[in-house]
C-alpha positions in Angstrom: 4.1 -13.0 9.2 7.2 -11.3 10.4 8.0 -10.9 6.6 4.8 -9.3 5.9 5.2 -6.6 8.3 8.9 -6.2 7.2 7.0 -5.4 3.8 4.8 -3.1 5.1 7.8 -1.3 6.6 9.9 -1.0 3.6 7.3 -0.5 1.1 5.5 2.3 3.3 9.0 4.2 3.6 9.1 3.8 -0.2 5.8 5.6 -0.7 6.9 8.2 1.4 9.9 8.7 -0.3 8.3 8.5 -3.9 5.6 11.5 -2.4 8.6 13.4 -1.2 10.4 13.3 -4.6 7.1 13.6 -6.8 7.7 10.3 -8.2 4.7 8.3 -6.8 2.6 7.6 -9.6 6.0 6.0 -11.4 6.6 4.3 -8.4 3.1 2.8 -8.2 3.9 1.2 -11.8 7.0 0.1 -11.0 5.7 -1.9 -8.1 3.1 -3.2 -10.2 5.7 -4.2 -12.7 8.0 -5.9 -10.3 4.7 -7.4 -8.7 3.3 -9.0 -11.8 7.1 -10.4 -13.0 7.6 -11.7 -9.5 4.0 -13.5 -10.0 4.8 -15.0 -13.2 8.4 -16.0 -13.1 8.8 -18.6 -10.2 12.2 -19.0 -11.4 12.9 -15.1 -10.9 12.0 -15.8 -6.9 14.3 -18.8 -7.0 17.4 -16.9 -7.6 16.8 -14.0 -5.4 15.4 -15.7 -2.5 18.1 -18.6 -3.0 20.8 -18.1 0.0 24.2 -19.8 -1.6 23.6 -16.7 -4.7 26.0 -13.9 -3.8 24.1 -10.0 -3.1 26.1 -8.7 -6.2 24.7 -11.5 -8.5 21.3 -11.1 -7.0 22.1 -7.2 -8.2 23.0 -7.8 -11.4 20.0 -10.0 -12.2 17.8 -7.2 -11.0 19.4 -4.7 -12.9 19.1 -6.8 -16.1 15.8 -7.6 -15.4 14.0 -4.2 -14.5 16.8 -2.0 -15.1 15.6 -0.4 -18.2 11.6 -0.7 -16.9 11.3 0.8 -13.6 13.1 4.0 -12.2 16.3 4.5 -10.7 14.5 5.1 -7.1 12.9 1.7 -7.6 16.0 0.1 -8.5 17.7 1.2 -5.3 14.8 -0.2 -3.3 15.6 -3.1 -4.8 18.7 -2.8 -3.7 18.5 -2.3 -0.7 16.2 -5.2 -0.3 19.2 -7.4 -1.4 21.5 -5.7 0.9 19.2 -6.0 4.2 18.8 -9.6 3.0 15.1 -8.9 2.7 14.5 -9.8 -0.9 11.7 -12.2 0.2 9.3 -9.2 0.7 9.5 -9.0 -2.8 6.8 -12.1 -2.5 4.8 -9.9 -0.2 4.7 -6.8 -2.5 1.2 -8.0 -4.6 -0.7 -8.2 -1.1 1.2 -5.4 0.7 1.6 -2.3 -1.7 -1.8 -1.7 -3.3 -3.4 -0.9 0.2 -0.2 0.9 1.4 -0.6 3.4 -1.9 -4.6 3.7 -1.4 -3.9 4.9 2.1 -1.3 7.8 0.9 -3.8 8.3 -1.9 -6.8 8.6 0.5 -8.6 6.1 -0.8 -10.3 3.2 0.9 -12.0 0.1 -0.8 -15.3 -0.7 0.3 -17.7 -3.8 -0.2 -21.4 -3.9 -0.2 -23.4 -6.2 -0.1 -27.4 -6.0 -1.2 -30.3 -8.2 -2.5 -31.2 -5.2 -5.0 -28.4 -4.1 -6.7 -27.2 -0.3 -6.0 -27.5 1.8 -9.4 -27.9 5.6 -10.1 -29.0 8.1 -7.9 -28.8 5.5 -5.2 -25.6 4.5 -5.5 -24.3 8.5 -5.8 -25.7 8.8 -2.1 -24.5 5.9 -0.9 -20.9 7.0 -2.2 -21.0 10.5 -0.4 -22.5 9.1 2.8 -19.2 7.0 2.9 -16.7 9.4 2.0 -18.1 11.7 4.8 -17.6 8.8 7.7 -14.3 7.8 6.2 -13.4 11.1 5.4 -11.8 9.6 2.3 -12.1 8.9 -1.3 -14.1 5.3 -1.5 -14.2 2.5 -4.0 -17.2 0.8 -3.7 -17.6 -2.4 -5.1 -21.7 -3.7 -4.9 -22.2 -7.4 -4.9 -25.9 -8.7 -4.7 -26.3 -11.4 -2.4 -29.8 -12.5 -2.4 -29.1 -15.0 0.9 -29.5 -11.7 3.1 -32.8 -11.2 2.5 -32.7 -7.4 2.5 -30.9 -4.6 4.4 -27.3 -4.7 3.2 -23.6 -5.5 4.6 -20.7 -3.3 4.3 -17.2 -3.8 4.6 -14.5 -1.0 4.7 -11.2 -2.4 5.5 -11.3 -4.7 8.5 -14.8 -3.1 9.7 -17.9 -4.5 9.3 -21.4 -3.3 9.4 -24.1 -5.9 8.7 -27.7 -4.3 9.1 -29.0 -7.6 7.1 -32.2 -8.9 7.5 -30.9 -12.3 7.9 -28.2 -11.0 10.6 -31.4 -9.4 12.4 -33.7 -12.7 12.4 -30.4 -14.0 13.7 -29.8 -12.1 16.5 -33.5 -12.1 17.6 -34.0 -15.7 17.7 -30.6 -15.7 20.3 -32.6 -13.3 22.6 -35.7 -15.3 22.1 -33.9 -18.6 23.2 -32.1 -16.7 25.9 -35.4 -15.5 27.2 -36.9 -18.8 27.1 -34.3 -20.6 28.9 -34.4 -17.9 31.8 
């Protein structure tokens, strides 16, 4: 976990510094570059996270592997990572980054969840109704989910509002067997 939040540091002050310099869209495709290479060469990970490999080797190979792809500001996060012996947020960066860049972006994914699927008009409104409690750009993705009978559930973030039908039916037969047993 510590690593996580180590990631969360380091790729939060990279954001910052990619808004700073104007360079954040290129930095948002070089972490999805480095993310997807990371994910598909386990062999990649095995040299940089392996301790007995030397920082300047560890270097090298990252230069030869991204150094033509990504920018020079990415390549000195990279770096770094290897000099703060913290190349194993690399591992992190798949999970970690996208929500970091939303957040500068002001964007917030949302999930909803309905027996009747969202379309339209309906779907418009239910948009602008989030943006203005968020305050925030919001991608909504609608999944129907016939087992909640009606009413709908909606996640933003680590929030959760459920106004289902099933979640209702729930909570009164609680009060009901509360009641009774009084």
């Amino acid at each position: 976990m510590l690593d996580k939040s180590n990631a969360i540091t380091f790729i939060n002050a990279l954001l910052d510094v990619a808004l700073q310099k104007g360079q954040f869209d290129q930095i948002e495709k070089d972490l999805e570059l480095v993310s997807g290479v990371m994910k598909k060469h386990g062999n990649l990970k095995k040299v940089l996270f392996h301790p007995s490999i030397s920082r300047n080797s560890k270097k090298d190979v990252m230069k030869n592997v991204f150094g033509k792809a990504v920018s020079s500001l990415m390549l000195n996060f990279l770096s770094l990572l290897v000099d703060r012996r913290k190349e194993t947020i690399l591992e992190y960066i798949p999970d970690v980054y996208r929500a970091l860049a939303d957040g500068k972006k002001g964007v917030v994914k949302a999930t909803v969840q309905t027996v009747a699927p969202l379309t339209g008009e309906r779907l418009d409104y239910f948009k602008k109704q989030l943006k203005k409690i968020t305050g925030k750009t919001v991608e909504l993705e609608v999944v129907q989910n016939p087992d909640i009978l009606g009413g709908m559930v909606i996640q933003i973030g680590n929030k959760m509002i459920d106004g289902s039908v099933v979640n209702k039916l729930k909570n009164l037969k609680t009060r009901l067997l509360a009641v009774r047993t009084t």
